[in-house]
C-alpha positions in Angstrom: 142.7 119.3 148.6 140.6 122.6 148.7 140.9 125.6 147.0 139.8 127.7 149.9 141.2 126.6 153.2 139.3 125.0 155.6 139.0 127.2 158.7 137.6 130.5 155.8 134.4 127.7 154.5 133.8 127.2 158.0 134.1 130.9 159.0 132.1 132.0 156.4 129.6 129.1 157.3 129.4 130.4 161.0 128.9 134.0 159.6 125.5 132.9 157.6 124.0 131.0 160.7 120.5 132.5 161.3 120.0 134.4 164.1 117.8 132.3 165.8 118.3 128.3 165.3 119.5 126.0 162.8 118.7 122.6 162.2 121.3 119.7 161.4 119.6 119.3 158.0 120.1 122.9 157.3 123.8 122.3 158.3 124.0 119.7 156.0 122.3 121.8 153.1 124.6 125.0 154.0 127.8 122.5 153.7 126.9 121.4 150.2 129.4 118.9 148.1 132.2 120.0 150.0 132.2 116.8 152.4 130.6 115.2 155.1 134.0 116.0 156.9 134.3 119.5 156.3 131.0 119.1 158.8 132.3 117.0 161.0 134.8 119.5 161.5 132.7 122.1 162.0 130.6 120.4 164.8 133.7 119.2 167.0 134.9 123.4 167.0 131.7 124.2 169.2 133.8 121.6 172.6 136.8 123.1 171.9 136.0 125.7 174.3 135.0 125.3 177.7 131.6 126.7 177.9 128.2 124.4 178.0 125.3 124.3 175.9 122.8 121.8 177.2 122.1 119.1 174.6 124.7 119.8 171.9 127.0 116.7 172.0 124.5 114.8 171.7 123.2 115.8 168.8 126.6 116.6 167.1 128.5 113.4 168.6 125.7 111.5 167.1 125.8 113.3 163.6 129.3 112.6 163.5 128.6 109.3 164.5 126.4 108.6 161.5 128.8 110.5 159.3 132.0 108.3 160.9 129.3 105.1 159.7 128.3 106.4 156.1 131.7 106.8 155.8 132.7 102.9 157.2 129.7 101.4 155.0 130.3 103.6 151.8 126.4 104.8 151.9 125.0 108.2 151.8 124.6 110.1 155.1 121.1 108.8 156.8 119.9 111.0 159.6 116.8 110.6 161.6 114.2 112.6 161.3 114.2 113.3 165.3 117.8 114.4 164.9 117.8 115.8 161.7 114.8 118.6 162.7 116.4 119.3 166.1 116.9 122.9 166.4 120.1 124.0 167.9 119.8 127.7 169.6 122.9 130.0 167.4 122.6 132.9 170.4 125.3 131.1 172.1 126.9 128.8 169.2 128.0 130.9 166.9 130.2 133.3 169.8 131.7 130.0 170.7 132.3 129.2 167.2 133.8 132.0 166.3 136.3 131.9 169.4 137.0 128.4 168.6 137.8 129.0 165.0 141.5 130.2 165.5 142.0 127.2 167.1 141.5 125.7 163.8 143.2 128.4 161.9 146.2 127.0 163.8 145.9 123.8 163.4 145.3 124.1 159.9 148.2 125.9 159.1 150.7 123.2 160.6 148.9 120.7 158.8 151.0 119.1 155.7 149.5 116.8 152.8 151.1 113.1 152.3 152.5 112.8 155.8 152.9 108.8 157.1 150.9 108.4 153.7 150.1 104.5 154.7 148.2 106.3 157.4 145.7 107.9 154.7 145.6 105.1 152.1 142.7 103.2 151.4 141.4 99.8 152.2 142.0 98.5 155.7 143.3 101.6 157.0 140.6 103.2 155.8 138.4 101.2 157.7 140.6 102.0 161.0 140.5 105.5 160.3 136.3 106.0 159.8 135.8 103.3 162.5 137.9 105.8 164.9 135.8 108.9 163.9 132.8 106.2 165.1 134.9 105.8 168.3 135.5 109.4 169.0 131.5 110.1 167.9 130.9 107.6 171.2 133.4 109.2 173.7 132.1 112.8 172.6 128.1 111.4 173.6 129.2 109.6 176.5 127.4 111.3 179.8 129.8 113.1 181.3 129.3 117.1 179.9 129.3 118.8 183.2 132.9 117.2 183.9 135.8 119.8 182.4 137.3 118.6 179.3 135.0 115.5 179.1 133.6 117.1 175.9 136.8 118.6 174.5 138.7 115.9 174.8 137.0 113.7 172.1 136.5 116.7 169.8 139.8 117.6 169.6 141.0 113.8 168.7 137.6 114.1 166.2 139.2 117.0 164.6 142.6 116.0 163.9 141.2 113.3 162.2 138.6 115.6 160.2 141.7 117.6 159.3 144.0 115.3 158.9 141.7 113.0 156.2 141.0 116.4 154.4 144.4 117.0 153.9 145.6 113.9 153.7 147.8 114.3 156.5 148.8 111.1 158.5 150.6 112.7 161.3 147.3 114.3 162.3 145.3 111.4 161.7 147.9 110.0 164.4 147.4 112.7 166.9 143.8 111.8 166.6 144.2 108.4 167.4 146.4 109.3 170.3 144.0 111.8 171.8 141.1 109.0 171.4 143.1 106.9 173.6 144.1 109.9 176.1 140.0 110.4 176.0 139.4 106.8 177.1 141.6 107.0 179.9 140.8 110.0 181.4 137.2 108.5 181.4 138.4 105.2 183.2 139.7 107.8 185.3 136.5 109.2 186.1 134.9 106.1 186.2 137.6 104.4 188.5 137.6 107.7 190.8 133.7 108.1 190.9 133.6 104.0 192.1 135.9 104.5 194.9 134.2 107.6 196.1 131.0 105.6 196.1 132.8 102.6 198.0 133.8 105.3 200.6 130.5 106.6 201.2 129.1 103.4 201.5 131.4 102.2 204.2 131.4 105.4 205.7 127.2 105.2 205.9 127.7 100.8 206.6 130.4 102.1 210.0 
């Protein structure tokens, strides 16, 4: 557990962005010893509300991908050099930041340590629980940003279980693997609904 709460590191964190950019390895400098999660968090909070910035889950889903795999393998965080120097304009993330930061203040608040316990215990379920941040890291890059909630859907299952590993909290760790599997419907959904339009259009251009 953390001395300060969660949601006042990360709104003190989105206070000190530069005006301009900010790189992911300045990210990573700016979020210190505090946790590789404590990021994670902090880069699902930018989907949480609906509004686009072109290129941004690709770069964060794939940070937290890498961090969901440091995690799995017990190694230090490895970035690329492409990804880690990529600047990400703060004009527009830090507004969205800041309105998405309640949203966290919330969760954060019903959040209680030592919840389903087995749920946050090591070994195997360990494993299960970074190898579903790895999972959400995929859905959250998967090319679908211009479709409404396609973005925020991952994020929020990546956050519960941010949060819910931070404060050892099992019945968030839960919700996050329920909102992965809500995420991979609603894209079999799209998927299942874009094939049948396609079919119709076809026929309708074969007739």
């Amino acid at each position: 557990m953390y001395a300060e709460p969660i949601s006042q590191r990360l709104r003190s964190l989105v206070r000190s962005l530069p005006p301009t950019g900010i790189t992911l390895s300045e990210l990573i400098h700016r979020v210190g010893n505090d946790g590789l999660l404590i990021l994670a968090a902090l880069l699902t909070l930018v989907f949480l509300i609906p509004i686009s910035i072109p290129g941004v889950s690709t770069v964060f889903g794939a940070a937290i991908l890498l961090i969901g795999i440091s995690r799995l393998l017990r190694r230090e965080l490895w970035i690329p050099s492409r990804l880690k120097h990529k600047t990400i304009g703060t004009k527009k993330l830090r507004p969205v930041l800041r309105k998405a930061l309640p949203l966290l203040h919330k969760l954060e608040r019903v959040s209680r340590p030592n919840r389903i316990e087995w749920l946050v215990a090591g070994g195997p379920v360990q494993r299960m629980n970074d190898a579903s941040l790895i999972l959400g890291a995929v859905l959250l890059m998967m090319p679908f940003g211009l479709i409404p909630f396609s973005n925020t859907f991952p994020a929020v299952a990546l956050l519960f279980l941010a949060i819910g590993l931070l404060q050892r909290d099992g019945v968030c760790v839960l919700l996050g693997y329920i909102s992965n599997v809500l995420t991979i419907v609603y894209f079999g959904a799209l998927i299942g609904g874009g094939g049948l339009a396609a079919r119709e259009v076809v026929g309708r251009l074969g007739g």
